[in-house]
N, C-alpha and C positions, 0 to 999 in steps of 0.2 A: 472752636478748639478741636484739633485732633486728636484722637485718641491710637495710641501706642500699641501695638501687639504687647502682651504680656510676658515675661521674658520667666525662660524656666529656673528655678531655685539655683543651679549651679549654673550658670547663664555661661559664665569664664570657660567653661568647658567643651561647648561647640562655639567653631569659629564661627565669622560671618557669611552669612550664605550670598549676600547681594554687592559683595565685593569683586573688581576686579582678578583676572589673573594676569599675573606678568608675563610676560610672554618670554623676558628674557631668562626664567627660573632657571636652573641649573641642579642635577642633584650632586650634590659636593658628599653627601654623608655613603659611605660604602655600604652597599647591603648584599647580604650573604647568598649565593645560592647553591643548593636548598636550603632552606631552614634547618638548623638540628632536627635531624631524625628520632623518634622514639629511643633504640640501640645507643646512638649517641649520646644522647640523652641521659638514660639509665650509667651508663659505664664512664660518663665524667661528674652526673650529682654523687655517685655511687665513692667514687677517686678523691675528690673533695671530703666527704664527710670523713672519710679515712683519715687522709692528710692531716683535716682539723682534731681527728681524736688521737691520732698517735703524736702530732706537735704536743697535742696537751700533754699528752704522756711522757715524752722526751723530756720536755722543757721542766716538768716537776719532776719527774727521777734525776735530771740533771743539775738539781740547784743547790743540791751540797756537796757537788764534784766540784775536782780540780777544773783549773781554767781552759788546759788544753782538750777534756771530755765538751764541755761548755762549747766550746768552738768548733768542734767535730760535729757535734747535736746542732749547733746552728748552721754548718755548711751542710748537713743534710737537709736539713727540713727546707732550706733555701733553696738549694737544687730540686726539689721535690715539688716544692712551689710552683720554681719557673716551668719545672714539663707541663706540670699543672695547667698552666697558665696560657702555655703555648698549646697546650690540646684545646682549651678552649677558642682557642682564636684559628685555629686552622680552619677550611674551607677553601671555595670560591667566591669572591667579592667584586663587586661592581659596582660603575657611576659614571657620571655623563662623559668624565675625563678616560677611563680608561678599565683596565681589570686587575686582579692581583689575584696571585696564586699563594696560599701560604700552606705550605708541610713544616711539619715539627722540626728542623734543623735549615730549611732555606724559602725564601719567597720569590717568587717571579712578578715583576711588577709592566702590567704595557699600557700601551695607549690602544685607544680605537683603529687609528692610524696604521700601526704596524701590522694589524690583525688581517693575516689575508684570505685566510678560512677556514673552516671549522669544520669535527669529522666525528661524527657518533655514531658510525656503525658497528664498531666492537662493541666494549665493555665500558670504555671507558671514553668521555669529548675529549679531543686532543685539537690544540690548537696551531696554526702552520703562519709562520709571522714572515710579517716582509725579510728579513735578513735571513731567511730559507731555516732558521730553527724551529724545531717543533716542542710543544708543552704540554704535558698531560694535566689535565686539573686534575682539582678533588670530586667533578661530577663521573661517578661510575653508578654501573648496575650494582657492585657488591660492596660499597660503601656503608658505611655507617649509618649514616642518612637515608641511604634508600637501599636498603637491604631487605628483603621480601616482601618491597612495594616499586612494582615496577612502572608504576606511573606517576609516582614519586619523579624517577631518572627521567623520564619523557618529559614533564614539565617544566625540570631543572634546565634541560639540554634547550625544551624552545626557548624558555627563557634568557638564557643565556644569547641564543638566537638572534633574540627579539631585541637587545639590550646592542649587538652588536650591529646588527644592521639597520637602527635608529640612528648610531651615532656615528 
């Protein structure tokens, strides 16, 4: 009879260590870079909790108003939301297929393919595409994210690097 390695109490929680890798993996899931900075950090949990205590406060001062105050109070809070929303999702994002750029009113979306090279000696990675246009990301020295950590920006930018000339 063999006996079994013992398995730890939440076993489901590390995967298997003696399993294959695929070779064919692929990352599909976009990942951000850099990470939310600290500043960034502070000034959208900061914009949120607002949001959620003045909606509360709207929505009950406005519930024994007329219809047309009710509808005013919902297309702000709405709007207010969506900037919301889209501050959160701004950055630079990456994945096997390609990159995306999102700022709060447009996103640039490419492939690896069109990417013909990359330039981070200002301020700011700016990227130079096949079709001779140029795009500035969200990787700067004076960003949100990496703002009075400058190796912060250095990391982002290899990474960004490192992600491009893999694929």
């Amino acid at each position: 009879m063999t006996e079994e390695p013992r398995r730890p109490i939440f076993w489901f929680l590390w995967p298997p260590t003696n399993t294959a890798v695929d070779s064919a993996f692929s990352q599909v899931r976009m990942i951000r870079i850099p990470a939310r900075g600290p500043w960034r950090l502070i000034l959208l949990v900061g914009a949120t909790l607002l949001i959620v205590m003045l909606s509360g406060i709207a929505i009950m001062g406005s519930a024994g108003a007329e219809l047309f105050m009710v509808l005013i109070t919902g297309a702000a809070i709405a709007s207010a939301l969506l900037v919301l929303l889209r501050g959160w999702s701004t950055g630079t994002y990456v994945n096997d297929a390609g990159f995306a750029i999102r700022r709060m009113f447009f996103s640039h979306l490419g492939t690896w393919s069109s990417l013909v090279s990359t330039d981070r000696t200002g301020d700011r990675m700016v990227l130079y595409l096949s079709d001779g246009s140029t795009v500035k990301t969200t990787i700067a020295k004076n960003s949100l994210d990496t703002w009075l950590r400058p190796t912060a920006f250095d990391a982002a930018a290899i990474a960004f690097e490192n992600w491009s000339r893999e694929n």
